[in-house]
Backbone bond lengths (Angstrom), bond angles and torsions (degrees), N, CA, C in turn:
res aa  C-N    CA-C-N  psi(-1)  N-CA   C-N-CA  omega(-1)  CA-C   N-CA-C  phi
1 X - - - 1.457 - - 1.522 109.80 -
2 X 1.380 114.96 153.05 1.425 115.63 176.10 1.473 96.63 -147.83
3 X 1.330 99.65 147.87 1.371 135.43 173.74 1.303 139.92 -62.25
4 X 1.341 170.16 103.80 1.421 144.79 -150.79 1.375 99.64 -133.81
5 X 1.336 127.62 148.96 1.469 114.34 155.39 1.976 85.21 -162.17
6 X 1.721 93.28 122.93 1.167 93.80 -173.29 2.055 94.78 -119.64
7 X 1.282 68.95 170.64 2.279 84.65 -166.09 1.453 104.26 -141.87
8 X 1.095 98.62 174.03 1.735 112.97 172.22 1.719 133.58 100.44
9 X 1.399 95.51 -21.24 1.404 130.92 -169.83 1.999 90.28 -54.84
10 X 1.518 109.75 158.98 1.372 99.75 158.75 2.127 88.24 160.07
11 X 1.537 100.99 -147.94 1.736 103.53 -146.47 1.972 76.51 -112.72
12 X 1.224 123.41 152.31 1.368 133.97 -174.50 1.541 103.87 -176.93
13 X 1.458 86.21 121.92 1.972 109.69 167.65 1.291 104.65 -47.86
14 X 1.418 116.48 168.97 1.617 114.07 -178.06 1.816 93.38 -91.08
15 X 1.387 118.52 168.23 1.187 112.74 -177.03 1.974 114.61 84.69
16 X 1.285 101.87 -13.65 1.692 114.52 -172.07 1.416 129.24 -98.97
17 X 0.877 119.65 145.66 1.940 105.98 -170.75 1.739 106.24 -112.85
18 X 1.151 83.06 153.88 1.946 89.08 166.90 1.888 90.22 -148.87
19 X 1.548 90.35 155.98 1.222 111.88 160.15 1.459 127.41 -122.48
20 X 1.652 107.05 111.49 1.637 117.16 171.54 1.522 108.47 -67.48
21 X 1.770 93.18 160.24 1.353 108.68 -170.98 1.739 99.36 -143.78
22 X 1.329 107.37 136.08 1.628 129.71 177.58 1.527 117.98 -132.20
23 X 1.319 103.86 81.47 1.831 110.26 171.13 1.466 87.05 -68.09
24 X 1.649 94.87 142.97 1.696 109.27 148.46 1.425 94.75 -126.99
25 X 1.608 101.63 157.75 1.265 107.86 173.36 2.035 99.28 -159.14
26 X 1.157 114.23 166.04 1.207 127.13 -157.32 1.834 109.97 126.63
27 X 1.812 76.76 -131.00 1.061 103.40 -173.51 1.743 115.23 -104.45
28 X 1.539 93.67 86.76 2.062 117.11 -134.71 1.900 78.07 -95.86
29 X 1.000 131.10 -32.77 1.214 133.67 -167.77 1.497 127.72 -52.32
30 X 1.874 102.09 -31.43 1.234 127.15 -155.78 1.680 83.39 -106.20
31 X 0.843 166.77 -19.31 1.529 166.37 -116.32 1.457 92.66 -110.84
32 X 1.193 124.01 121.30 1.647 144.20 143.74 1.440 127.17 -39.61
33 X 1.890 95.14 -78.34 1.018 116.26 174.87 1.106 115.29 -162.04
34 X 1.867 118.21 152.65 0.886 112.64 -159.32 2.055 96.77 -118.42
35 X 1.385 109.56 141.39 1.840 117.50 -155.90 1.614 96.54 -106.77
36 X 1.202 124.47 138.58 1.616 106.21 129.34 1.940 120.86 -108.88
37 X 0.505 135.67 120.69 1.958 142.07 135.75 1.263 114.12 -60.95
38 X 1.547 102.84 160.06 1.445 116.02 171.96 1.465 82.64 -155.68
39 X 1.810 93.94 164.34 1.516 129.87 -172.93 1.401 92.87 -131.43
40 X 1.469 111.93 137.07 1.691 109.91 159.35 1.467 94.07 -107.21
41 X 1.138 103.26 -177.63 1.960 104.11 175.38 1.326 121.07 -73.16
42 X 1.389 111.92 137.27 1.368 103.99 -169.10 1.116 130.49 97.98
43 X 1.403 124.63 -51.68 1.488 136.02 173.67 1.435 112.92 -95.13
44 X 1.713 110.15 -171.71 1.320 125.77 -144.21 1.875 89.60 -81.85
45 X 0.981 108.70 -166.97 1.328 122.99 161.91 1.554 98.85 -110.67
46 X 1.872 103.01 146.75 1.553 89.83 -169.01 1.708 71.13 -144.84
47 X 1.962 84.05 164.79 1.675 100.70 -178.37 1.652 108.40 -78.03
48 X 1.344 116.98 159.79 1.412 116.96 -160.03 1.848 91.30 -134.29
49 X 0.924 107.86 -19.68 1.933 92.54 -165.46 1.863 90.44 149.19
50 X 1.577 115.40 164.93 1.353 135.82 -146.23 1.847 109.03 176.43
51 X 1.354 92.53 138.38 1.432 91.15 -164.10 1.665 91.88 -159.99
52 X 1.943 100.39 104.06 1.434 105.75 -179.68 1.521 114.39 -70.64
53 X 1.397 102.29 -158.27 1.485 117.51 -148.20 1.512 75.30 -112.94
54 X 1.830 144.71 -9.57 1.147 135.64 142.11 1.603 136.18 -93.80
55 X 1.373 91.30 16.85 1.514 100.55 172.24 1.422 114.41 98.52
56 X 1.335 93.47 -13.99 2.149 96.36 -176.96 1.594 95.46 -61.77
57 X 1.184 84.59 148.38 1.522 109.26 -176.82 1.784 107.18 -120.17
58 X 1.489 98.06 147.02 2.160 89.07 172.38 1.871 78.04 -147.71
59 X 1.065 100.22 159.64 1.700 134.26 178.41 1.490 94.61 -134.71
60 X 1.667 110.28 134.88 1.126 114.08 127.33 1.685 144.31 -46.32
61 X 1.653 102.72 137.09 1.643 74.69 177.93 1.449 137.38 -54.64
62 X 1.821 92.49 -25.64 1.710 97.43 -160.35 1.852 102.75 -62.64
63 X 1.229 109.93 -22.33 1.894 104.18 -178.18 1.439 107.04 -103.30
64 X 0.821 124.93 -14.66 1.787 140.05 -168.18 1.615 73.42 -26.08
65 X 1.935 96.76 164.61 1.747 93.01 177.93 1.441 122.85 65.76
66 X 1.166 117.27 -44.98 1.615 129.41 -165.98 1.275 111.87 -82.60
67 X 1.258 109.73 -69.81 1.350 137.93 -134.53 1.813 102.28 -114.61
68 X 1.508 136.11 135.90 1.945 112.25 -168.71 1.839 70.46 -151.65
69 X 1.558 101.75 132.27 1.453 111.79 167.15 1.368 109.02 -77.63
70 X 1.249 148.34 171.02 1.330 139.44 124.15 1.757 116.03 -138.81
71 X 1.165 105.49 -175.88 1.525 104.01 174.31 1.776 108.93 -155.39
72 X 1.320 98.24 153.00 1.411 118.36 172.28 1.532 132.57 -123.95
73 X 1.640 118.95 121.45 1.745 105.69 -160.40 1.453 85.52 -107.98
74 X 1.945 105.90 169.10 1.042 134.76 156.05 1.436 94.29 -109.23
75 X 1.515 99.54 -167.98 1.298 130.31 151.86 1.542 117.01 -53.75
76 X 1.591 121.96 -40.73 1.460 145.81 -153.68 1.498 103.08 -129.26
77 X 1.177 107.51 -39.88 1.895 99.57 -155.60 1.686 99.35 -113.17
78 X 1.496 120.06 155.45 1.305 96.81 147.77 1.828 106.12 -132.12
79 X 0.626 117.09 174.18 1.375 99.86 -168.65 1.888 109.71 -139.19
80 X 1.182 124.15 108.24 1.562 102.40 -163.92 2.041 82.90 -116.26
81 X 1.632 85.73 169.23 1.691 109.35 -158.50 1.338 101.39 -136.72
82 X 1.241 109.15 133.99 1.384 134.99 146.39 1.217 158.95 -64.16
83 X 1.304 112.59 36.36 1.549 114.60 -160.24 1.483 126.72 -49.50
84 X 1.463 148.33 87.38 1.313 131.50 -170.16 1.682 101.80 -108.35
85 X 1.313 97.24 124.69 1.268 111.45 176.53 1.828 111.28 -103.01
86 X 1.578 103.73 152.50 1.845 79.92 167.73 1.512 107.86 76.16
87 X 1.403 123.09 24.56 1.798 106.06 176.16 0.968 108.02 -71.77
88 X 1.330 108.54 166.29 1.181 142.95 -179.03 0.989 137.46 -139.58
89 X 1.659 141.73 141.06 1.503 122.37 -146.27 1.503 109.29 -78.70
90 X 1.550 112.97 22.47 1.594 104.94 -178.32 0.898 106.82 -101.68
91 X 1.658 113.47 -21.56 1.580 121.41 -176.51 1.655 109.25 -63.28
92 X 1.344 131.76 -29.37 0.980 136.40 158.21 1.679 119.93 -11.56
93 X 1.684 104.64 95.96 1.860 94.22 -171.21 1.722 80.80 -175.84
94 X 1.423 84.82 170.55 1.745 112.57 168.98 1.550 102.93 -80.72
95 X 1.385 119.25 111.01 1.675 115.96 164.52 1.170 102.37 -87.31
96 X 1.381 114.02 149.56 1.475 145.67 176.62 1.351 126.25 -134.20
97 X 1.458 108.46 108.51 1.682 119.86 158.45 1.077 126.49 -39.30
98 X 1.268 157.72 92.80 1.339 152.94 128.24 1.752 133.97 -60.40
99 X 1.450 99.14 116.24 1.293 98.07 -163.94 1.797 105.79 -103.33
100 X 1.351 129.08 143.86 2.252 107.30 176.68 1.550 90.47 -138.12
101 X 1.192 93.17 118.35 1.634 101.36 162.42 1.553 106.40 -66.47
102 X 1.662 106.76 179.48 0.992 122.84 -157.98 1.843 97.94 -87.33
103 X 1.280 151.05 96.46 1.407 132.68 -120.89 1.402 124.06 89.27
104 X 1.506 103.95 22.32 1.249 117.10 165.95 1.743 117.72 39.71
105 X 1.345 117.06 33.83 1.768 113.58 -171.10 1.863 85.77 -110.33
106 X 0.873 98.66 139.13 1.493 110.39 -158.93 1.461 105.34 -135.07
107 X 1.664 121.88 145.71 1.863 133.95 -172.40 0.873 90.17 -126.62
108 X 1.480 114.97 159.18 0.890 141.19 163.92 1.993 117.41 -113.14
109 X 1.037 106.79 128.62 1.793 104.99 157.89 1.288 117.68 -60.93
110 X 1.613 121.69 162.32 1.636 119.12 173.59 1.908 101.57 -81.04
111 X 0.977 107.53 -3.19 1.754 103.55 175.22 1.918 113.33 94.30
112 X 0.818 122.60 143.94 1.593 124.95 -179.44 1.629 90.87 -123.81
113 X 1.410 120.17 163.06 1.750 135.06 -179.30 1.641 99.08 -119.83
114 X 1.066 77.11 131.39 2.377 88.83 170.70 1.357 84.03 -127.27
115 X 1.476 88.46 116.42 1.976 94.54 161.67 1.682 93.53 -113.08
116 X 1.277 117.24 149.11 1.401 144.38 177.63 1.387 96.48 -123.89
117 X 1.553 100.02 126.79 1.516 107.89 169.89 1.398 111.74 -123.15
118 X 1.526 103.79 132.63 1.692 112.68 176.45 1.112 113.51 -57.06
């Protein structure tokens, strides 16, 4: 089992940055990689950026430039980040943590909201 508790989420001018946050904790050992997604209303949930258990990194195109995953381990925790620079009122959505062990069994976070206002 693994743990999620994600932060950072909140209200931002267009042009403004915030940085999300995704502790995992458990069973942090077995972890692949760690995802974020977002949902705006209405639509699908779409992939946002990914950051393996060797450091590879992928961006979507739509933030490429924008948006830089990273992550940080303990012993216990690992914690990966979101940097979005440059929002924009499209970015406007529920972000979501996704965590996949090695065996493809995969968590989910309860989701944080970035609203960007024009």
């Amino acid at each position: 089992q693994v743990q999620l508790v994600e932060s950072g989420g909140g209200l931002v001018q267009a042009g403004g940055s915030l940085r999300l946050s995704c502790a995992a904790s458990g069973r942090v050992f077995q972890i692949w990689s760690m995802e974020w997604y977002r949902q705006a209303p209405g639509q699908e949930r779409d992939f946002v950026a990914r950051i393996t258990r060797d450091d590879t990194t992928t961006v979507a195109d739509s933030v490429k430039g924008r948006f830089t995953i990273s992550r940080d381990s303990t012993e216990n925790t690992v914690t990966v980040y979101l940097q979005m620079n440059n929002l924009k009122p499209e970015d406007t959505a529920d972000y979501y943590c996704k965590v996949v062990q090695h065996g493809a069994t995969s968590y989910w976070g309860k989701g944080t909201l970035v609203t960007v206002l024009s």
